[in-house]
Every structure is written in structure tokens, then in C-alpha cells.
N, CA and C atoms as a LAMMPS dump frame, in Angstrom:
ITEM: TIMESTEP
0
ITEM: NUMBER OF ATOMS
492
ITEM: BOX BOUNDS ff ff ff
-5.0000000000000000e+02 5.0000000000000000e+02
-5.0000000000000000e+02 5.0000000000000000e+02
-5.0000000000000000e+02 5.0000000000000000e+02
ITEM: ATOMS id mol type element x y z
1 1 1 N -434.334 -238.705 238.007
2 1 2 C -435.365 -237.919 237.352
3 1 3 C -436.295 -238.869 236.596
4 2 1 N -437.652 -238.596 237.105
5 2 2 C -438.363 -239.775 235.913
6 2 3 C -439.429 -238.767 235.019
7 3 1 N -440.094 -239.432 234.167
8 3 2 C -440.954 -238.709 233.305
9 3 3 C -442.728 -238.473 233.732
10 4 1 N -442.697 -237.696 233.522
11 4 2 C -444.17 -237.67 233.714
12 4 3 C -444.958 -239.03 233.303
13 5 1 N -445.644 -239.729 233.16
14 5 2 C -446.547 -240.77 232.304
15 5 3 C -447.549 -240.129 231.361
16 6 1 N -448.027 -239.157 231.455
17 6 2 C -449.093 -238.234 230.918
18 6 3 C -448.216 -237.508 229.729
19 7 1 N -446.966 -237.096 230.074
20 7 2 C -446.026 -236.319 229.271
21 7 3 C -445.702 -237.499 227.823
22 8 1 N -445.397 -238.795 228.486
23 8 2 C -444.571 -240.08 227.74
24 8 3 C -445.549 -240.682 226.981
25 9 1 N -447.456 -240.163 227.608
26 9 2 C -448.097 -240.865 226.775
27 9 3 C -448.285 -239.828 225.346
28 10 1 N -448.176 -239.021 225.659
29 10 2 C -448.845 -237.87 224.84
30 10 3 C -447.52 -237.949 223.351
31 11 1 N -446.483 -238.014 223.958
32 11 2 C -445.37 -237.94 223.222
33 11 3 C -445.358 -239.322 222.151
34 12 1 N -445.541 -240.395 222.634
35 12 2 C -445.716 -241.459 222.551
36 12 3 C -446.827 -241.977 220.945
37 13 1 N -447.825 -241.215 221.644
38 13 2 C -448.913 -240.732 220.871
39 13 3 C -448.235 -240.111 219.318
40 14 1 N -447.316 -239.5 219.416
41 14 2 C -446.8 -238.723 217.863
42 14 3 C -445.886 -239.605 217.114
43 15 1 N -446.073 -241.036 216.954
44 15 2 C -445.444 -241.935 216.634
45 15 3 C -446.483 -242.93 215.766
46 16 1 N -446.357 -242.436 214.741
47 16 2 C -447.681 -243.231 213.237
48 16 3 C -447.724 -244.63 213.831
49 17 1 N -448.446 -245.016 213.524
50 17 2 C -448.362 -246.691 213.666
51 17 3 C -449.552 -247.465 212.922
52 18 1 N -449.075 -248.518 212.165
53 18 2 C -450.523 -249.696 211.862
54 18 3 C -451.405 -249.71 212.374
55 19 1 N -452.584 -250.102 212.316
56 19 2 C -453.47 -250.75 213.293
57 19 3 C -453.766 -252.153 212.75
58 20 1 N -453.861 -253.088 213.954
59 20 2 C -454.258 -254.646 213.585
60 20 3 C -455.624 -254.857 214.795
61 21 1 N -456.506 -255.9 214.219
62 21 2 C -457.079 -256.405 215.164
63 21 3 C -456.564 -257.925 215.7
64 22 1 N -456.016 -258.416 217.079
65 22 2 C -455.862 -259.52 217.318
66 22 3 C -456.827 -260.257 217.86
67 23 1 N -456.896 -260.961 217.743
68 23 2 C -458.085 -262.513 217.698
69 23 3 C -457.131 -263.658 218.69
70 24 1 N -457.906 -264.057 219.223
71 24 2 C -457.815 -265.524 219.698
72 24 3 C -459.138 -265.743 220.637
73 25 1 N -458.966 -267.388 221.131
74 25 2 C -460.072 -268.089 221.215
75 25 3 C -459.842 -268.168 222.994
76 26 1 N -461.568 -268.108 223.427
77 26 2 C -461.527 -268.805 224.77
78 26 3 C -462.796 -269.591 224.629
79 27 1 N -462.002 -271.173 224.517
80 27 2 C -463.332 -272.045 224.728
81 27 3 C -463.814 -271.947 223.032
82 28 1 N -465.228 -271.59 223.558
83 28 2 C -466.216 -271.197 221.656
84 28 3 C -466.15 -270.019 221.306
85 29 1 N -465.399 -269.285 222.389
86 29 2 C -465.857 -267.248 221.987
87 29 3 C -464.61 -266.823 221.461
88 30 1 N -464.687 -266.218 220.866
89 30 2 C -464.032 -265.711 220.097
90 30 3 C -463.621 -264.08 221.086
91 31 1 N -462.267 -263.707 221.13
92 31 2 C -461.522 -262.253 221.97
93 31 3 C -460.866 -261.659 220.781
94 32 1 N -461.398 -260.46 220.811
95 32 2 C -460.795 -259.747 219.802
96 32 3 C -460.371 -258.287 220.674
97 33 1 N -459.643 -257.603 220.046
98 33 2 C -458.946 -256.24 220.146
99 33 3 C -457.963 -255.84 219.732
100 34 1 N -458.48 -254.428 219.273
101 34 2 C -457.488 -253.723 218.676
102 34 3 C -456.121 -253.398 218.754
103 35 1 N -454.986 -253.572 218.2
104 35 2 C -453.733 -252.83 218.827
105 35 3 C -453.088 -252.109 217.836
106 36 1 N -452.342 -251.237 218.208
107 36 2 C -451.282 -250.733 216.738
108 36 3 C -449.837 -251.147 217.391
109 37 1 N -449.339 -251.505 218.798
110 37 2 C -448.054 -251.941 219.614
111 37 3 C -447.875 -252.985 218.333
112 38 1 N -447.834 -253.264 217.608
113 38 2 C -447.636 -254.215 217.336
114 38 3 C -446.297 -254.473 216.141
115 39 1 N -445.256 -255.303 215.927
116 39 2 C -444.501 -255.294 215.359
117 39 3 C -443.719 -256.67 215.085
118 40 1 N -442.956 -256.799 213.883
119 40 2 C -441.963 -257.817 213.543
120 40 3 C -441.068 -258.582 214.621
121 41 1 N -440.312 -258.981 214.549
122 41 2 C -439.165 -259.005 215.471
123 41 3 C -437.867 -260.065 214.82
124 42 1 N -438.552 -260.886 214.21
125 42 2 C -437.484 -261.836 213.894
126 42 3 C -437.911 -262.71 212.296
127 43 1 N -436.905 -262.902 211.805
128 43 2 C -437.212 -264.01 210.381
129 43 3 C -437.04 -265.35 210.702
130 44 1 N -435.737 -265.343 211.356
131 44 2 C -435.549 -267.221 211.713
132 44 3 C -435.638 -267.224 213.453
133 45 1 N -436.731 -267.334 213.956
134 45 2 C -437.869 -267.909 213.59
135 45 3 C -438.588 -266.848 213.201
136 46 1 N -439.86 -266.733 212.269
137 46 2 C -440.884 -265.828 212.517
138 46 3 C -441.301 -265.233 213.118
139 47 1 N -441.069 -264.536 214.137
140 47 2 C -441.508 -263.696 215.453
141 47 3 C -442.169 -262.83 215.078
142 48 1 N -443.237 -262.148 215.442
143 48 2 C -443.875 -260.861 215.334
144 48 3 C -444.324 -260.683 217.377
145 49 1 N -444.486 -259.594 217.687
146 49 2 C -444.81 -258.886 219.193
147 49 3 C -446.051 -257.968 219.114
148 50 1 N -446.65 -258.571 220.301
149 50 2 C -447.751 -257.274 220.466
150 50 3 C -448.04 -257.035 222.09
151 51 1 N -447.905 -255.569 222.698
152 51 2 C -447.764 -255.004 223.582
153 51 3 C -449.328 -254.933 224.195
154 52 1 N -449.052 -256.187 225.26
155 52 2 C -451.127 -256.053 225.849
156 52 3 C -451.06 -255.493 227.367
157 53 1 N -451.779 -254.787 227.373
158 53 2 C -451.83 -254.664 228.953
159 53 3 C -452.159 -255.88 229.772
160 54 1 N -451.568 -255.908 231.034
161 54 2 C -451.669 -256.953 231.703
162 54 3 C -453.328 -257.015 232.473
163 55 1 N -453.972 -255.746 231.819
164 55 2 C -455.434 -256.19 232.55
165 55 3 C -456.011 -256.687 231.536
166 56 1 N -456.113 -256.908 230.165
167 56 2 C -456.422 -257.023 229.01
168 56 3 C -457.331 -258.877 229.395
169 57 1 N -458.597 -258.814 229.098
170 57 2 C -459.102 -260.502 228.961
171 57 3 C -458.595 -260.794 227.822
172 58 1 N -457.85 -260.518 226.929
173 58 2 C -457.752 -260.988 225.519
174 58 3 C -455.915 -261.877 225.788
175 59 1 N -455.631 -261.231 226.847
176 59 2 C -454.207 -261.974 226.951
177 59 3 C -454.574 -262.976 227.881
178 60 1 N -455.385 -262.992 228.7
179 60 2 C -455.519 -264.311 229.481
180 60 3 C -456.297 -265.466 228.869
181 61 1 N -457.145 -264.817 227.573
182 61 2 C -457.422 -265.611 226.574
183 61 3 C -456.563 -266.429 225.369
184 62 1 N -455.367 -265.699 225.09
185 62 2 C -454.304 -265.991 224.187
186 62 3 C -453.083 -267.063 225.794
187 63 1 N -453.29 -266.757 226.672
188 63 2 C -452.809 -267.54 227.895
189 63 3 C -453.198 -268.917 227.555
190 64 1 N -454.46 -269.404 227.636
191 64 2 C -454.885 -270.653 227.226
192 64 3 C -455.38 -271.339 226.404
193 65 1 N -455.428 -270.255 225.193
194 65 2 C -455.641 -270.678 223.777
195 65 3 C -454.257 -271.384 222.957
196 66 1 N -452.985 -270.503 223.898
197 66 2 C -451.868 -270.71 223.004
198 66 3 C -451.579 -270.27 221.442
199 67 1 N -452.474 -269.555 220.813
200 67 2 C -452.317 -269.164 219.875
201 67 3 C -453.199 -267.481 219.493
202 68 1 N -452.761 -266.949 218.367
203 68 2 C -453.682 -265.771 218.2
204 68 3 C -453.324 -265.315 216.648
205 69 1 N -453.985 -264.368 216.264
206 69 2 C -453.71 -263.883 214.813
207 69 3 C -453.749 -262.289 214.61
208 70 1 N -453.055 -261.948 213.907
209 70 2 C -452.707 -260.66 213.764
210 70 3 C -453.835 -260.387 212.344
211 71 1 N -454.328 -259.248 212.206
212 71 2 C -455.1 -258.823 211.258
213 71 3 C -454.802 -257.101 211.045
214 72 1 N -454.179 -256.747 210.019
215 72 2 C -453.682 -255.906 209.837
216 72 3 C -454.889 -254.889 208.802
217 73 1 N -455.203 -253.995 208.868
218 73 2 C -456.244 -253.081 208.743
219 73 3 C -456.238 -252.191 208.054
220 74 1 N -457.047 -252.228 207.04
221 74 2 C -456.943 -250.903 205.763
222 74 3 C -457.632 -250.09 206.205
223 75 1 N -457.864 -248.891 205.547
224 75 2 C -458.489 -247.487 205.735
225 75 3 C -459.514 -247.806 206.091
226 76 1 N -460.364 -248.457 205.162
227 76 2 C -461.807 -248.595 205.062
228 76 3 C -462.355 -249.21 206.633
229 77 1 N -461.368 -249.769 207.51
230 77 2 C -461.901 -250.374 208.206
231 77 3 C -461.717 -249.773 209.967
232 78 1 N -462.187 -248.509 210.354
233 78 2 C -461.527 -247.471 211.184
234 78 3 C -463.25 -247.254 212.004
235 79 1 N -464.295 -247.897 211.634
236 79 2 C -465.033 -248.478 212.727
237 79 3 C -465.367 -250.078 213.027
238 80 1 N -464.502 -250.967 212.416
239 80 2 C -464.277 -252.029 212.835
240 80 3 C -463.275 -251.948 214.166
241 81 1 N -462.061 -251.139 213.947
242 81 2 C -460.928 -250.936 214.463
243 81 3 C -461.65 -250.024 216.444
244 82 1 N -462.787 -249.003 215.858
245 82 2 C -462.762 -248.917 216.926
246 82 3 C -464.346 -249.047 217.758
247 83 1 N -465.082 -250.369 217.01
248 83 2 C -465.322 -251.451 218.154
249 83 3 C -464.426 -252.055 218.718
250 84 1 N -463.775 -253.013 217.924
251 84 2 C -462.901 -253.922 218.917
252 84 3 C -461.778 -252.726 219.575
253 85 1 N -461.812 -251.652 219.853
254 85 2 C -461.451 -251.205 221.368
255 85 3 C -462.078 -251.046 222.008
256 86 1 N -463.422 -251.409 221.999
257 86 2 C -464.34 -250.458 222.897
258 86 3 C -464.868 -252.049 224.036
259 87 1 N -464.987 -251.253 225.013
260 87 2 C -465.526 -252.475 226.426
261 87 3 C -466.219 -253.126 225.783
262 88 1 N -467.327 -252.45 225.158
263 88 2 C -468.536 -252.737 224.613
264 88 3 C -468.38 -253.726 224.03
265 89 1 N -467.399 -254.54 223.338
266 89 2 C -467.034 -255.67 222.442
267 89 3 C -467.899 -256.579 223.576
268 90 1 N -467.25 -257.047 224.506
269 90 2 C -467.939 -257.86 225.334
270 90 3 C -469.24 -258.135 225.759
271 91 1 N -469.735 -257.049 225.307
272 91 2 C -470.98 -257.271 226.05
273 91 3 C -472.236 -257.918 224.576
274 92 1 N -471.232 -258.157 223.796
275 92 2 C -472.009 -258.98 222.075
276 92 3 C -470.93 -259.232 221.344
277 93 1 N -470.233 -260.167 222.139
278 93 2 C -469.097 -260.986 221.285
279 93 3 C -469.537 -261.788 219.747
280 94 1 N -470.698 -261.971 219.585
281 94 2 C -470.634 -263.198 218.68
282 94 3 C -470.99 -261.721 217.103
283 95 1 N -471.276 -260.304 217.509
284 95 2 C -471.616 -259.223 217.05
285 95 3 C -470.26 -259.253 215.726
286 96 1 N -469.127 -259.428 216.08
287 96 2 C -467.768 -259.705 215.362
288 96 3 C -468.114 -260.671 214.126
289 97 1 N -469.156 -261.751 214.186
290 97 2 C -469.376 -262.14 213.113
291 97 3 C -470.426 -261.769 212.039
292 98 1 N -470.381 -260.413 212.645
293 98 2 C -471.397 -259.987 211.015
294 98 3 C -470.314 -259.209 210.182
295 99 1 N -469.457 -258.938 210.789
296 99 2 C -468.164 -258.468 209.579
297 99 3 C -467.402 -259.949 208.451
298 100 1 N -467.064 -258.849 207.942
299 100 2 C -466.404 -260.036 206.526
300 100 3 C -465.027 -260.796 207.183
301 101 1 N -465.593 -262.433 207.955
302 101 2 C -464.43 -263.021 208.727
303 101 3 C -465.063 -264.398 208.101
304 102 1 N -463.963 -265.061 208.992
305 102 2 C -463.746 -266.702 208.586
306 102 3 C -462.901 -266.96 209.989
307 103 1 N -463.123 -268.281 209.268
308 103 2 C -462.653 -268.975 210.468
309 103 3 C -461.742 -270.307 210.32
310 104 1 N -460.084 -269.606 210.747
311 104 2 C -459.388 -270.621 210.047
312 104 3 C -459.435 -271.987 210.041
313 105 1 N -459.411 -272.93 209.297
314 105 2 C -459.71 -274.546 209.872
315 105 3 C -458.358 -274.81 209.946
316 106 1 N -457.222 -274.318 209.733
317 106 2 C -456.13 -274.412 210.368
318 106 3 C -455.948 -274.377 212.267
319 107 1 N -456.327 -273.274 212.415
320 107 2 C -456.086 -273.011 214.065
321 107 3 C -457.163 -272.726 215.134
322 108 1 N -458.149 -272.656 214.163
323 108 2 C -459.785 -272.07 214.849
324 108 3 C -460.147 -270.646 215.07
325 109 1 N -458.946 -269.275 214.481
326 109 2 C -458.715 -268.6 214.322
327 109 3 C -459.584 -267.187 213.865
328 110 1 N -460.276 -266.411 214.387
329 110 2 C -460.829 -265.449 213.017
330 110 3 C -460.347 -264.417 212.442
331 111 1 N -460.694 -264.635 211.17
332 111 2 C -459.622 -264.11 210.311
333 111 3 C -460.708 -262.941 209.305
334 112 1 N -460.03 -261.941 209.204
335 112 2 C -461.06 -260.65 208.745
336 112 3 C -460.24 -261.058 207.177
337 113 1 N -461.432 -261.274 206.276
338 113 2 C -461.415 -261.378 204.625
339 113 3 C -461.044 -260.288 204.383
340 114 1 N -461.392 -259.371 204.767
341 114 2 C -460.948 -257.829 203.62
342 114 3 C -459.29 -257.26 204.702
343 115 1 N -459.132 -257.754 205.599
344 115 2 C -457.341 -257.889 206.101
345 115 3 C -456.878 -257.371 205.171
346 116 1 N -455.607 -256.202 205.376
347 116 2 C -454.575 -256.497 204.211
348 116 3 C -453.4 -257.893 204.457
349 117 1 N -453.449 -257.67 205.801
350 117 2 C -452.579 -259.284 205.925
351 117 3 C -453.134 -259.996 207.011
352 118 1 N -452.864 -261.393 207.263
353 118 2 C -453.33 -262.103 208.433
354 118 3 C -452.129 -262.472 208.186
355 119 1 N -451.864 -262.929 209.602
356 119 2 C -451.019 -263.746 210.327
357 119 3 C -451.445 -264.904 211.645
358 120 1 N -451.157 -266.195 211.429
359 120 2 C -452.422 -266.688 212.835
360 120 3 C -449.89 -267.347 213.17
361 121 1 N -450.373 -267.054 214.323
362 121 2 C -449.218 -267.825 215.495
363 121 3 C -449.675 -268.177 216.179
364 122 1 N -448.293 -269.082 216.765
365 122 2 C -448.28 -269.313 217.726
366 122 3 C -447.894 -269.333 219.155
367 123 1 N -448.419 -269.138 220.294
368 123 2 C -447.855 -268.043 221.74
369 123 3 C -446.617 -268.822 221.592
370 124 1 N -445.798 -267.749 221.461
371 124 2 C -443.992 -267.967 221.577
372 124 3 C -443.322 -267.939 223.099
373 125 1 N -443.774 -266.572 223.296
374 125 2 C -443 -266.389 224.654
375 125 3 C -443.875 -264.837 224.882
376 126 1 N -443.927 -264.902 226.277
377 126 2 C -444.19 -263.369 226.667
378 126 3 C -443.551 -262.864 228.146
379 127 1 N -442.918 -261.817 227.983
380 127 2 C -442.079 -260.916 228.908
381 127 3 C -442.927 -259.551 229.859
382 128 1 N -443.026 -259.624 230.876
383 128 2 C -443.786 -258.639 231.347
384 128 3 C -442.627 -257.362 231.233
385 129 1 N -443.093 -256.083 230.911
386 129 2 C -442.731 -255.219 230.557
387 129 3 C -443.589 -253.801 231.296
388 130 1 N -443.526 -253.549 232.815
389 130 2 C -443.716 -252.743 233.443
390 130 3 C -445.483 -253.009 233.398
391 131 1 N -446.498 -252.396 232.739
392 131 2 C -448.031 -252.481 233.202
393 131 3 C -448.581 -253.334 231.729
394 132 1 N -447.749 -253.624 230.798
395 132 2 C -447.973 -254.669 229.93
396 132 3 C -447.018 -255.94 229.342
397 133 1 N -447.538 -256.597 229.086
398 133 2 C -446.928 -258.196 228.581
399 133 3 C -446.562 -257.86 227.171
400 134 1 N -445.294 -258.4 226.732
401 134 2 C -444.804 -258.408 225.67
402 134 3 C -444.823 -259.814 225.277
403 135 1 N -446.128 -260.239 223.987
404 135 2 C -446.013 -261.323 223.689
405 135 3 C -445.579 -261.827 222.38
406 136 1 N -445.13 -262.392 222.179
407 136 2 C -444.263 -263.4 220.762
408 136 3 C -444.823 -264.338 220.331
409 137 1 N -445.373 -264.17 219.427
410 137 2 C -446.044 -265.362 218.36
411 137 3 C -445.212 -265.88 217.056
412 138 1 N -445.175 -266.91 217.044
413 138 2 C -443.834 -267.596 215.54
414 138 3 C -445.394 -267.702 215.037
415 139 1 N -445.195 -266.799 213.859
416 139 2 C -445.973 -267.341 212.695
417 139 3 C -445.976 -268.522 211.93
418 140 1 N -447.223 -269.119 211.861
419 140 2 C -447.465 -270.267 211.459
420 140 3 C -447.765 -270.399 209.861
421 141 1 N -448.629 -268.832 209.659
422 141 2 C -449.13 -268.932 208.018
423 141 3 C -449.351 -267.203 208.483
424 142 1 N -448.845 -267.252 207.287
425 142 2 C -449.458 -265.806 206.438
426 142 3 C -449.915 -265.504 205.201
427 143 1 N -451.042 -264.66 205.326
428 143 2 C -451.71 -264.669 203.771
429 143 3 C -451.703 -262.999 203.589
430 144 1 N -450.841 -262.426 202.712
431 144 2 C -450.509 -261.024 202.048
432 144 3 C -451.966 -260.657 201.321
433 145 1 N -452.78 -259.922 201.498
434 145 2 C -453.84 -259.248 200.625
435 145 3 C -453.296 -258.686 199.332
436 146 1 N -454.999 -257.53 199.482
437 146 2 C -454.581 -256.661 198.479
438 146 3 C -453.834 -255.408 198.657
439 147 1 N -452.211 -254.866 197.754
440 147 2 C -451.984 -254.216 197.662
441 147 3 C -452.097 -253.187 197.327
442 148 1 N -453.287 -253.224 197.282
443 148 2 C -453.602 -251.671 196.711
444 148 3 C -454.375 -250.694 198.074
445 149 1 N -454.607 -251.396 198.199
446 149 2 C -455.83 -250.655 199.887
447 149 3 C -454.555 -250.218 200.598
448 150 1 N -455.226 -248.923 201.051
449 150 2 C -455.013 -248.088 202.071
450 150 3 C -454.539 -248.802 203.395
451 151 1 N -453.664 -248.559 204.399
452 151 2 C -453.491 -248.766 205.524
453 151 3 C -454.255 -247.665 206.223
454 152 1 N -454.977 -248.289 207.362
455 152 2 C -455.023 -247.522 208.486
456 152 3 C -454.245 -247.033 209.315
457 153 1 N -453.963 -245.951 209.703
458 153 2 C -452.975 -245.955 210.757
459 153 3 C -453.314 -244.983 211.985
460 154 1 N -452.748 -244.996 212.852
461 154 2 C -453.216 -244.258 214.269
462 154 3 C -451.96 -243.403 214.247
463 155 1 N -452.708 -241.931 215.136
464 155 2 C -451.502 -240.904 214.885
465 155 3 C -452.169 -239.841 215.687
466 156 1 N -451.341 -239.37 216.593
467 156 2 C -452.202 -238.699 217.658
468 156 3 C -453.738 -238.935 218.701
469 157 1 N -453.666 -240.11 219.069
470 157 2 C -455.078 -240.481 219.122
471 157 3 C -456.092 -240.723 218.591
472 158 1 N -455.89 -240.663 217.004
473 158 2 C -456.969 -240.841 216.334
474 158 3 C -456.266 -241.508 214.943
475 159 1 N -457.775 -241.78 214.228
476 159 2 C -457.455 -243.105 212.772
477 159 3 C -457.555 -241.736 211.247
478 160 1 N -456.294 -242.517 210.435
479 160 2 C -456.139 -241.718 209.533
480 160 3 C -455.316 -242.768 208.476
481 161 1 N -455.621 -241.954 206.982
482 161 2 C -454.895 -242.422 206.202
483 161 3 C -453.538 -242.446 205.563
484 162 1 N -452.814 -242.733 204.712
485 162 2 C -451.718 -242.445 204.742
486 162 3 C -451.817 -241.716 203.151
487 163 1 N -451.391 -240.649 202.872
488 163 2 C -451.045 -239.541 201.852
489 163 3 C -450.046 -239.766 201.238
490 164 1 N -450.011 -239.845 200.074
491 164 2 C -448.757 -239.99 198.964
492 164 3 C -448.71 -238.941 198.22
């Protein structure tokens, strides 16, 4: 018996999650996109995972960059979050630098200033996992924001805040 895919996405869908934007480099350009797959995995070593589709240019970019950064996303930032999903990113890549970023001189990295956290790694290992790559980055540096801002989070298809 197998599951519908339409059924598993929908279901799937009712499962809160972060949103981060990941970054890495091809060449001078800078690949960005959105994910919320994204999660911890390990302390010794640092591991964190993020779930890319295998059609994704941003993983064949993190392929030969060897490295990428996690940027984890407050409320405020839920049309940043959904340019970098949109095709459209590509077609005015350098457009990413009119938001509040930097650029790590650690790794060459871009790194969103108003982040609640960054994380820049490095490509650990990645496992194909049916129509996406499961990739592993050992964190290299992390810088904790401000605690007070809102997380973004995704929840049924769409961006929302979290209620206390």
C-alpha cells in the first residue's frame, strides 16, 4: 500500500516549522533560497541538515562551493523569505544585496544582519533521499541574534507568527 504524494504533501504541510534562507556561492554570484527542511542533527561534530531538491541550482552551487550558511528568519522578514523562493530570484541575483547582508570575510558567505541566527558550514556529507539530497554542514561559526524578535514560521503553506 503506498500513499498518495498529494495526501503526504498536504499532511506534511501541518507540521510548524522555521524558516531559514540558505546562501552559498557560485564563482562571484551569490545562490540563495528559502527552506524551513531544515534542522540540527548533531553536537560533536556540529551538524545541522537541509532537505534540497535534487533539481534545486542552489545545491549544485553548494556542490562546488563546498560550503553554505544557514540564516534563520524573524517575523519581520516573510517577504524576504518569499523572494528567495520565487524563480524570479534568478533572474536579479545581485537584487539580494539591497537587503540588510554582509559578507562574511571568513567564508565569502552572505549573511542577513537582522538574522536571528547565522550559521556559515561546511558541506559535510549529503545523502540522496528519494527526489531530494540530504545535506550536512559542520558548523564552522555561529552568531545567536536578537532574542527578542519573532520567529517566522511556515504552517500550512503559508508564513506566520508564533503566539504566546
Amino acid at each position: 500500500m503506498s500513499v498518495d504524494p498529494l495526501v503526504f504533501r498536504s499532511a506534511m504541510a501541518r507540521l510548524a516549522t522555521g524558516v531559514t534562507i540558505l546562501t552559498t556561492r557560485r564563482g562571484d554570484r551569490h545562490e540563495v533560497m528559502t527552506a524551513n527542511a531544515v534542522t540540527s542533527v548533531s553536537l560533536h561534530p556540529t551538524l545541522v541538515l537541509a532537505s534540497i531538491s535534487s533539481e534545486s541550482t542552489w545545491l549544485q552551487a553548494v556542490r562546488c562551493c563546498g560550503r553554505f550558511a544557514v540564516n534563520v528568519l524573524a517575523a519581520h522578514h516573510e517577504d524576504l523569505a518569499r523572494w528567495c523562493a520565487d524563480h524570479a530570484r534568478h533572474e536579479q541575483p545581485e537584487a539580494i544585496t539591497r537587503h540588510d547582508v554582509s559578507v562574511s570575510p571568513e567564508s565569502g558567505l552572505l549573511l542577513f544582519n537582522d538574522a536571528l541566527v547565522t550559521a556559515e558550514c561546511r558541506a559535510h556529507a549529503e545523502h540522496l533521499a528519494g527526489d531530494h539530497v540530504l545535506v550536512l554542514g559542520e558548523v564552522i561559526a555561529i552568531d545567536v541574534r536578537d532574542a527578542c524578535a519573532e520567529p517566522l514560521v511556515f504552517f500550512d503553506r503559508g508564513y506566520g507568527r508564533v503566539v504566546s
